[in-house]
N, C-alpha and C positions, 0 to 999 in steps of 0.2 A: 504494500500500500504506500503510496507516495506520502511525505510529508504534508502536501495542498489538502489531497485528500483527508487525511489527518485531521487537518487545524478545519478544513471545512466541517469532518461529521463532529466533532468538540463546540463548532458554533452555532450548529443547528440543536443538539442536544441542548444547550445550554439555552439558548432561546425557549424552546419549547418546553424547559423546566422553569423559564420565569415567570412564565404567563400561566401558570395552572394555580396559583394563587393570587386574587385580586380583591384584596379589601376594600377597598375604595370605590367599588363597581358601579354605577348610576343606568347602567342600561337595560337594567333589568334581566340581568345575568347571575347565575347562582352566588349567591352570596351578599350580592349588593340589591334588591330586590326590594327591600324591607319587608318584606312575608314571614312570617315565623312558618316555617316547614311544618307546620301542626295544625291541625283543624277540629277546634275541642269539640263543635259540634257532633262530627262524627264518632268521635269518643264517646262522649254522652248515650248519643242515640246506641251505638254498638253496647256498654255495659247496661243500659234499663233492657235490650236484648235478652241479654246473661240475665237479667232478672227475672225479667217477666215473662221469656219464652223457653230460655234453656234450664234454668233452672229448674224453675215445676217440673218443665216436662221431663228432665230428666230422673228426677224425685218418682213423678207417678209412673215411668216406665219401669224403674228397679224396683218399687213395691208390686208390681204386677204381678212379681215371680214368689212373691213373700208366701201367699198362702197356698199354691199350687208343691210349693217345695216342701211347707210343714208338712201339709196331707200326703205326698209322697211319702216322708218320713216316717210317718205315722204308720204309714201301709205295709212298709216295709220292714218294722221293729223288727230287732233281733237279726237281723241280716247284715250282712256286708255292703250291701248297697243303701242301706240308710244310714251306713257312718259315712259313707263316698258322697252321698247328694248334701248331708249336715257338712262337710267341711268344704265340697261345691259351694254350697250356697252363702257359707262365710267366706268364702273366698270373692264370691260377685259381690256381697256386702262391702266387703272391705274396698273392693276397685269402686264400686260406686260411691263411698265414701272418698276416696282420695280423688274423682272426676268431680263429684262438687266440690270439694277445696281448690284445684284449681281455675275451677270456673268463680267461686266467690274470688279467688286470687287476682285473676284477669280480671272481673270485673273494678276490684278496689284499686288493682293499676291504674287501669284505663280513667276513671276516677279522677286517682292521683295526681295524673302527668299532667290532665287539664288543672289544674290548678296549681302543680309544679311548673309547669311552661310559663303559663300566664302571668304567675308570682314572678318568675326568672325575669319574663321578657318586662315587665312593667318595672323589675326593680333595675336592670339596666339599663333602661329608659333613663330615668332616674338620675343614675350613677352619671351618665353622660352628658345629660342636662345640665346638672351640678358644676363640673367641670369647668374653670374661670379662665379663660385663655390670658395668657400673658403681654398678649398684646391689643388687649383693652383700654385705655385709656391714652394711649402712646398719639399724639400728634403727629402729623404727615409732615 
């Protein structure tokens, strides 16, 4: 590879590592936008979701199996297959149990972020605002 060559791919490289970060953007280009990347509406809407649609529903699905498994159980006394359906059916307990914890979990995220974001971006606001430039008062 020739020298020119060389020093040419080192200035294209280098060019095109200074422009992938631009804070001071006005064009409406990532970063300088003034959009917070978040949209708490749709948070909002997504966790009353997890409340009001997957939660129940997932609650009345896992109880479906509740009484068909006792009476299994029952039918079965004394046998091998109603210690196998009783530790089944604690086992679907327990995964259903750990399926609504995550689903209360994502919901109290999703929750959370709106009002982390919102807290974040309003106390930045703030912070920047604040900020007394030094060459205030300075005569031309």
């Amino acid at each position: 590879m020739a020298w020119q060559e060389w020093e040419r791919l080192k200035a294209e490289a280098t060019e095109r590592q200074s422009t992938q970060m631009q804070l001071n953007r006005v064009d409406g280009g990532a970063g300088g936008a003034g959009v917070l990347g978040s949209v708490p509406e749709k948070k909002k809407k997504a966790a009353n979701a997890i409340e009001i649609t997957l939660e129940p529903g997932t609650r009345k699905a896992a109880d479906v199996a509740d009484a068909p498994t006792a009476a299994a159980v029952r039918s079965f006394a004394g046998w091998d297959t109603a210690v196998g359906l009783k530790k089944a059916h604690e086992k679907w307990e327990d995964q259903v149990k750990r399926l609504m914890g995550r689903l209360s979990s994502h919901k109290v995220g999703l929750r959370g972020a709106v009002s982390t974001l919102t807290g974040t971006d309003a106390t930045a606001g703030l912070t920047v605002r604040s900020v007394q430039s030094g060459l205030l008062g300075l005569e031309q």
